[in-house]
Short mmCIF file of the C-alpha atoms (twelve columns), coordinates in Angstrom:
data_MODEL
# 
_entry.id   MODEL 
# 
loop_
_atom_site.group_PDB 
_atom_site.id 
_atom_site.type_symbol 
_atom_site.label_atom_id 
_atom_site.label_alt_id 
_atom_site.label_comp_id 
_atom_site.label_asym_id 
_atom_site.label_seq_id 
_atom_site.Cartn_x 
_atom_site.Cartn_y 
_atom_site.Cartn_z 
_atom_site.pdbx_PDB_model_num 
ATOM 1  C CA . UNK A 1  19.227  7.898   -34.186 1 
ATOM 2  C CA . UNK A 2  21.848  9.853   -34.023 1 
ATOM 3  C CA . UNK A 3  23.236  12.399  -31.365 1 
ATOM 4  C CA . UNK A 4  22.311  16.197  -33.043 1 
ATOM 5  C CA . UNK A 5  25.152  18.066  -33.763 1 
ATOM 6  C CA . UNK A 6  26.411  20.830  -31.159 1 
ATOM 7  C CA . UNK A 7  26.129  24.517  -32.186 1 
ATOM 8  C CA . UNK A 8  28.731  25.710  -29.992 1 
ATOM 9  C CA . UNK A 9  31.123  22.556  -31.335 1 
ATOM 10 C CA . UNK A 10 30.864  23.964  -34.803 1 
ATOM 11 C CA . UNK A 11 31.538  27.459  -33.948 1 
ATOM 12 C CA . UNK A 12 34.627  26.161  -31.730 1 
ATOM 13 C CA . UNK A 13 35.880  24.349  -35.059 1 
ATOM 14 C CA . UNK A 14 36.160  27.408  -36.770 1 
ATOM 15 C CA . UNK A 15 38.821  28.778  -34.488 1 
ATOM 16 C CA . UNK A 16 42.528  28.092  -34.365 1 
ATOM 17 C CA . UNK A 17 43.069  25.271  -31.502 1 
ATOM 18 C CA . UNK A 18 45.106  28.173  -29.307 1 
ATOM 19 C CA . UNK A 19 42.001  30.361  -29.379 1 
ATOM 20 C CA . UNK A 20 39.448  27.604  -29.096 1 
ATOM 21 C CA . UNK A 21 41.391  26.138  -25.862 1 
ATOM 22 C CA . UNK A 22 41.566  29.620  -24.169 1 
ATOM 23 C CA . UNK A 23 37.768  30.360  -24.648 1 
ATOM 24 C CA . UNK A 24 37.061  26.530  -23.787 1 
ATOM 25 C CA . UNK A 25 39.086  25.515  -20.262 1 
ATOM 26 C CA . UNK A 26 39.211  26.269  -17.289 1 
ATOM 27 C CA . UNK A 27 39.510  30.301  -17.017 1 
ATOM 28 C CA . UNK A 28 36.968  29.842  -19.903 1 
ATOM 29 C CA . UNK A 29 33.399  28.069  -19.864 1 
ATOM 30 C CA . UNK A 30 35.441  25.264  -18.715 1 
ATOM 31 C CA . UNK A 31 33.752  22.738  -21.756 1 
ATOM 32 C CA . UNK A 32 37.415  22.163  -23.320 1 
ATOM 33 C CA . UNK A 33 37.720  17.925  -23.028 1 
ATOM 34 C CA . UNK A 34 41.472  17.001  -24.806 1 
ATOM 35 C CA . UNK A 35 40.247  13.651  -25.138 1 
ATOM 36 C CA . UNK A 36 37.120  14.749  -27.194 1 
ATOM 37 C CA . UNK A 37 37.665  17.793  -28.662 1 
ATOM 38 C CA . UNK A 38 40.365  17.341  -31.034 1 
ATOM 39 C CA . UNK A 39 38.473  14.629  -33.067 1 
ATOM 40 C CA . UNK A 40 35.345  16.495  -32.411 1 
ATOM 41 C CA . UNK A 41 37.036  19.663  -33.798 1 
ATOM 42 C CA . UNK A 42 38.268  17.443  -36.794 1 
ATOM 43 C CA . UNK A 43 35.199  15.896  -37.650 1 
ATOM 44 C CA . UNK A 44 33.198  19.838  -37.623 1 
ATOM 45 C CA . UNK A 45 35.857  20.853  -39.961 1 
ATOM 46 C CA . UNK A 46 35.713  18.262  -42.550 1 
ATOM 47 C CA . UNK A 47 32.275  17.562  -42.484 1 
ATOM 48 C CA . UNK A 48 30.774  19.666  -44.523 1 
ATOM 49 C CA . UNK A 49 34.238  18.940  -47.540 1 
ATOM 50 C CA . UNK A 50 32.987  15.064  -46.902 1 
ATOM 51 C CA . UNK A 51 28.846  15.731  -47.379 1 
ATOM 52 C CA . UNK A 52 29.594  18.220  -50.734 1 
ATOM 53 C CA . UNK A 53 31.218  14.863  -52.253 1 
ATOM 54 C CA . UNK A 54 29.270  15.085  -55.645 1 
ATOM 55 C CA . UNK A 55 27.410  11.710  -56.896 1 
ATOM 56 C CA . UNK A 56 27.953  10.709  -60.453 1 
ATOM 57 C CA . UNK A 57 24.070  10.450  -61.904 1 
ATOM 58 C CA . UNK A 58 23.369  6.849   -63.020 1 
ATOM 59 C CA . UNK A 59 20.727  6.750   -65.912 1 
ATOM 60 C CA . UNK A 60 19.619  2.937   -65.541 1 
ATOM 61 C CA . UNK A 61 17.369  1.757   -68.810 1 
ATOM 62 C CA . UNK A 62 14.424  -0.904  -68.143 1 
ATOM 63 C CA . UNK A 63 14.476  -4.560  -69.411 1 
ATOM 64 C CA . UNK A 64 13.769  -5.248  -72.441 1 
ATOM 65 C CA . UNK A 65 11.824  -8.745  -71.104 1 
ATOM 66 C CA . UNK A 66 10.024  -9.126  -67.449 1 
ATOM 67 C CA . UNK A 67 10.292  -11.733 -65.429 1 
ATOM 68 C CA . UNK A 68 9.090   -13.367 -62.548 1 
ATOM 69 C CA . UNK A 69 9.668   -16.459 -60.303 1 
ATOM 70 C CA . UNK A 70 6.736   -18.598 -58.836 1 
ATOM 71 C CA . UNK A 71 7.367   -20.852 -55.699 1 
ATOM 72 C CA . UNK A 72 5.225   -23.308 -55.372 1 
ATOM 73 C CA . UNK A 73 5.501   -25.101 -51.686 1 
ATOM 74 C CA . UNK A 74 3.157   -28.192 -51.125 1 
ATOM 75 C CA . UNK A 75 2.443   -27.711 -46.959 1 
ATOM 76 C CA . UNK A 76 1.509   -31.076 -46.106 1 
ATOM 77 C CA . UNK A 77 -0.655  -29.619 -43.101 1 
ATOM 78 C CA . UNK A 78 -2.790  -27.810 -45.195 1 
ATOM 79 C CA . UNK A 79 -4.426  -30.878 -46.835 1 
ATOM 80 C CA . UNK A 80 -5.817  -32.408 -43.451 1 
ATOM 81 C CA . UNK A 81 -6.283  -29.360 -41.746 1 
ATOM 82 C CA . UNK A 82 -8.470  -28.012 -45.871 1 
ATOM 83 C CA . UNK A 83 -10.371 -31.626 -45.245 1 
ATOM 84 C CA . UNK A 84 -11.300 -31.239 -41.643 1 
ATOM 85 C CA . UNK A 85 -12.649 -27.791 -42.453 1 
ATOM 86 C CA . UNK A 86 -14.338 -29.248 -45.360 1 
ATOM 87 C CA . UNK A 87 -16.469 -31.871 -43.136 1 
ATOM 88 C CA . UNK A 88 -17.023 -29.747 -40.408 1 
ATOM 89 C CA . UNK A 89 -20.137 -28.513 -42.776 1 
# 
């Protein structure tokens, strides 16, 4: 499952990196991570532009005919262990 998404992240992605990395480090609440927060920042921004994608609507008719396929497997167990169940009454 995945990790929930951070509340403060998101608001952080709404402000300009300058802002975002004097609220964030150290004379801030000290949360600002260079490695992570550029691609986190990224990712808050664009998320929302990359889940309003809109789906094209597929109308998919049904067969005209049906179908189905029928395996038949022959267990060669089944025969002796069928008889020996047979006799045992």
């Amino acid at each position: 499952m995945p990790k929930p998404l951070d509340p403060k992240c998101k608001l952080c992605a709404k402000l300009p990196t300058t802002q975002a990395k004097v609220l964030h480090r150290t004379a801030g609440d000290g949360c600002w991570n260079p490695k992570v927060c550029h691609n986190r920042r990224s990712f808050y921004r664009h998320r929302s532009q990359k889940n309003s994608a809109e789906i094209d609507s597929v109308t998919v008719e049904p067969p005209a005919t049906y179908f189905a396929v029928l395996y038949l497997s022959h267990l060669p167990h089944f025969k002796t262990y069928y008889e020996q169940y047979k006799n045992s009454y």
